[in-house]
C-alpha positions in Angstrom: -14.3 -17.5 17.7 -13.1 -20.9 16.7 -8.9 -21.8 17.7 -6.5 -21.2 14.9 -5.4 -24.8 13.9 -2.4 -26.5 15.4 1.2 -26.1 14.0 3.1 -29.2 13.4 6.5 -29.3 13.3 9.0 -32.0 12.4 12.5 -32.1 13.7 15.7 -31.9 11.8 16.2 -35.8 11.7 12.7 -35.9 10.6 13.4 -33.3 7.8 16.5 -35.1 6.6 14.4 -38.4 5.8 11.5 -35.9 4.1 14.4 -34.4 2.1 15.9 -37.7 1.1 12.3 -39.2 -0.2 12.2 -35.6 -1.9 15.0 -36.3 -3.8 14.4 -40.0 -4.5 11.1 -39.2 -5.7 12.3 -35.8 -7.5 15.0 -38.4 -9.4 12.7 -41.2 -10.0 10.2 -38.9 -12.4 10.6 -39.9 -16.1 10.0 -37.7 -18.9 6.5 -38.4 -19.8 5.9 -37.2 -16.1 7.8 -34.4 -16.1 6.1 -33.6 -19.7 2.7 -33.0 -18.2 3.5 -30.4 -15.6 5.4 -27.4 -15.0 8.7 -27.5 -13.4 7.5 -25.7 -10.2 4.4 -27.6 -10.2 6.0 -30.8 -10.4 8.2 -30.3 -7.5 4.9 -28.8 -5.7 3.1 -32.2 -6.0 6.1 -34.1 -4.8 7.0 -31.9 -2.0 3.7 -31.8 -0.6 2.9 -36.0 -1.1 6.3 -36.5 1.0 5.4 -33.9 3.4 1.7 -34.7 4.6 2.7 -38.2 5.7 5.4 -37.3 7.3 3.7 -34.9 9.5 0.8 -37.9 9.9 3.8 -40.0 11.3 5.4 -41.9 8.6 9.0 -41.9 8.8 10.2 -44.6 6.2 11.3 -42.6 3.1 10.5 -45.1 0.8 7.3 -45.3 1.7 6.9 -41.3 1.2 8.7 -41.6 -1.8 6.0 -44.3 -3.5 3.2 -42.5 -2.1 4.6 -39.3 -3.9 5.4 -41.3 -7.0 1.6 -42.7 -7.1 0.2 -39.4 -6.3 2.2 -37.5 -9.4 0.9 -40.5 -11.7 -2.5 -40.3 -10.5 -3.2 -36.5 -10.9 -1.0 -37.2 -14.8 -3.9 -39.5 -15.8 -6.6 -37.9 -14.1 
């Protein structure tokens, strides 16, 4: 039987600087973004582009925030 995979965790200074890319990222989306997805789905894509890095290592919010930012523009015009 094959392990169950291993939880990551990020600690509460870590989750502040997720949060604060979140936010930037969340503020940062225009209208003909926001336009092309639903409210809950929008917030999905961002939480989860800020969140993966983060739990690879990155800890520079801009950088989280760009990659989210990219990654909500690239799934718009694909």
């Amino acid at each position: 039987m094959p392990s169950p995979p291993l939880m990551q965790c990020l600690s509460p200074a870590e989750l502040r600087v997720v949060e604060s890319a979140y936010r930037t990222a969340l503020n940062a989306v225009d209208e003909s973004t926001t336009a092309a997805f639903s409210p809950l789905e929008l917030r999905r894509v961002l939480a989860r582009s800020v969140i993966e890095p983060a739990l690879g290592g990155e800890r520079d919010p801009s950088r989280m925030c760009e990659a989210a930012l990219r990654r909500l523009r690239g799934l718009r015009s694909g």
